[in-house]
C-alpha positions as a printed Julia matrix, in Angstrom:
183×3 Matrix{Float64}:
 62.94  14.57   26.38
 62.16  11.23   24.56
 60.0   10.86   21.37
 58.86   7.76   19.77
 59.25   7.68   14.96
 56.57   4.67   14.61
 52.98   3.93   15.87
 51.78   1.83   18.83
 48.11   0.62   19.87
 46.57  -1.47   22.88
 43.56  -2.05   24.54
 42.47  -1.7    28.14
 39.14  -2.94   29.52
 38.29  -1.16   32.94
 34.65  -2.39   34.34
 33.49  -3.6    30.71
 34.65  -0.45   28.98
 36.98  -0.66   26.05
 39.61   1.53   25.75
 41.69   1.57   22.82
 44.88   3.56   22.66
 46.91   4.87   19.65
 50.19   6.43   20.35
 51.42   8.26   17.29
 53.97  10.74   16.22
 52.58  14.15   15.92
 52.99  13.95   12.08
 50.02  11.58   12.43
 47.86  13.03   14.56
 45.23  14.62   12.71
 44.77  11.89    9.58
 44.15   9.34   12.75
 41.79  11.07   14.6
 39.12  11.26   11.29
 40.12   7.75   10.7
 39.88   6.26   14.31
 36.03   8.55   14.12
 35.02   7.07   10.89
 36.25   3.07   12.26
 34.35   3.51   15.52
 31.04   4.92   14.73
 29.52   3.5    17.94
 32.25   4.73   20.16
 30.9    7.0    22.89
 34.61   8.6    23.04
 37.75   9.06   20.95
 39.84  11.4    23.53
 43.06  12.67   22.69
 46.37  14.7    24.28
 49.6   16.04   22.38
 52.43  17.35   22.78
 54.98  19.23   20.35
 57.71  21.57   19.96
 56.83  24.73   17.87
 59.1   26.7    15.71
 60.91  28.78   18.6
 61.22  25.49   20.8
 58.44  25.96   23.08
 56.3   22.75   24.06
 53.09  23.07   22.9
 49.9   20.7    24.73
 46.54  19.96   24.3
 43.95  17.87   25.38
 40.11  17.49   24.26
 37.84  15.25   26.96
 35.61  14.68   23.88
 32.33  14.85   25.97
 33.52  13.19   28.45
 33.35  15.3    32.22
 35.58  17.86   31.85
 39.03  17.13   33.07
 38.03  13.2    33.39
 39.98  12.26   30.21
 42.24  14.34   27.86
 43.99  15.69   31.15
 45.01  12.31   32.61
 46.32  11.39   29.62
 48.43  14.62   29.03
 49.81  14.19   32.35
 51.35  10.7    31.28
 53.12  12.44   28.29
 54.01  15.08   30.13
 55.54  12.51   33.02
 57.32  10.37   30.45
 58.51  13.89   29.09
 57.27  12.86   25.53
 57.44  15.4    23.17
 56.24  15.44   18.96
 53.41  13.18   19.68
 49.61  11.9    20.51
 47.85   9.88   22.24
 44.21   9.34   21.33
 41.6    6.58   23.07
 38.57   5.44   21.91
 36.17   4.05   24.41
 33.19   2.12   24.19
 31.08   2.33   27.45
 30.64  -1.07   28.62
 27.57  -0.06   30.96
 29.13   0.64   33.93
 29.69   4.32   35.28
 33.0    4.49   36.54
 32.36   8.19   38.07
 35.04  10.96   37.45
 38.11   9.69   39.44
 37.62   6.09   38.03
 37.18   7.81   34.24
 40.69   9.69   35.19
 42.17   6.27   36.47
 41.03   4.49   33.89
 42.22   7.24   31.14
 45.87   7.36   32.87
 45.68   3.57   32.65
 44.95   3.27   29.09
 47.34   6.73   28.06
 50.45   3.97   29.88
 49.4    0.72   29.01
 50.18   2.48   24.89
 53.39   3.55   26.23
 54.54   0.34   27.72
 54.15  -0.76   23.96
 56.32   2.29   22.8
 60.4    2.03   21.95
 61.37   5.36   23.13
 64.01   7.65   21.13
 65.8   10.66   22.67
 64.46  13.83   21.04
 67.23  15.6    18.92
 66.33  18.8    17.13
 66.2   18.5    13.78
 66.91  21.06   10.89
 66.35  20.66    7.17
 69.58  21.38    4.35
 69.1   21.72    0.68
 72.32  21.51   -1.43
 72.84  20.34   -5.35
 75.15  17.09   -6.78
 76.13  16.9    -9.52
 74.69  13.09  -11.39
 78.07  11.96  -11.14
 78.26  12.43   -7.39
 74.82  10.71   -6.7
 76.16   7.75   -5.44
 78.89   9.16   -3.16
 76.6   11.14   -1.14
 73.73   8.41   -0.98
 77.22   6.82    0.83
 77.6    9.73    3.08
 73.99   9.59    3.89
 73.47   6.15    5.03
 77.18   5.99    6.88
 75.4    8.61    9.06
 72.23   7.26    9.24
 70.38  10.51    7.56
 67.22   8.6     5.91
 65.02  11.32    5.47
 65.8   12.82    2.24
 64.32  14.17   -0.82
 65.72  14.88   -4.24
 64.73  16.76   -7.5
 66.19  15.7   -10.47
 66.84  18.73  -12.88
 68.5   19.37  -15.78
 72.44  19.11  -14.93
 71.65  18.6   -11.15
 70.51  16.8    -8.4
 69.05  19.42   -5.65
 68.77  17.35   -1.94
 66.55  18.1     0.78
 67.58  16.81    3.47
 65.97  16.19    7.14
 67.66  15.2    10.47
 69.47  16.2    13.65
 71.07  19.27   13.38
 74.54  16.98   15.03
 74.74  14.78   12.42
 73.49  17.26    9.19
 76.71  19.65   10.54
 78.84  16.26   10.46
 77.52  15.8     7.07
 78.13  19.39    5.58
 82.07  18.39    6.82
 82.56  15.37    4.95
């Protein structure tokens, strides 16, 4: 399973419609689809499909067609996730009709086109579980395990700075948060 960590856009133009795709990490998702809605007012369409891993490691889809014909939109575009075996993120289009029907098998082809012309944007990462681990420093030791950190390329951390403490939170592959806890 691949996943992607950053954002990619491009825009396909099938028969004079626009389509512009956004693929996202799932994290995303939802603050882009009220934005891309609120930037394209006009748009006839902002279609979107996702796919995630829940708490017990099941993947998780969905699709809207967003008044489009049903099955003419989000599925084509969940079935390019699901054949690039994408996991933790989104794709969502916005189309602007460019006057032109293009029926329902060119709306699917044109869908599927738009869903992997985003992806041919994309850098692709493997998809490594990740786990969370909260453990305390002392202030002395701050420096030491910001060391440790970045030698293992853990970036994702938090830290609360108490009294006669420093609590970590910290968020990455379970591999290298194990390698971590043995250093």
């Amino acid at each position: 399973m691949q996943t992607i960590k950053a954002s990619f856009a491009s825009v396909t133009e099938v028969k004079r419609s626009k389509f512009i795709s956004h693929l996202v990490p799932i994290k995303e998702y939802e603050g882009l689809q009220a934005k891309l809605k609120a930037q394209h007012p006009k748009a006839n369409h902002v279609v979107y499909a996702l796919r995630y891993l829940n708490e017990f490691e099941q993947v998780v889809e969905n699709a809207s067609d967003d008044g489009e014909p049903k099955g003419c939109a989000g599925t084509p575009t969940l079935n390019v996730l699901r054949g690039e075996e994408l996991i933790n993120c989104a794709v969502l289009i916005v189309r602007y009709f460019g006057g032109i029907k293009l029926g329902t098998g060119g709306m699917a082809r044109a869908y599927a086109l738009a869903a992997k012309d985003v992806l041919c944007e994309a850098t692709f990462l493997t998809y490594e579980k990740e786990d969370t681990y909260m453990f305390p420093t002392s202030y002395s030791d701050i420096n030491k395990t910001l060391y440790k950190l970045k030698k293992l390329n853990l970036t994702e951390y938090e830290r609360d700075f108490g009294a006669d403490k420093v609590v970590w939170k910290l968020t990455g592959s379970e591999e290298r948060i194990d390698i971590f806890k043995k250093s």
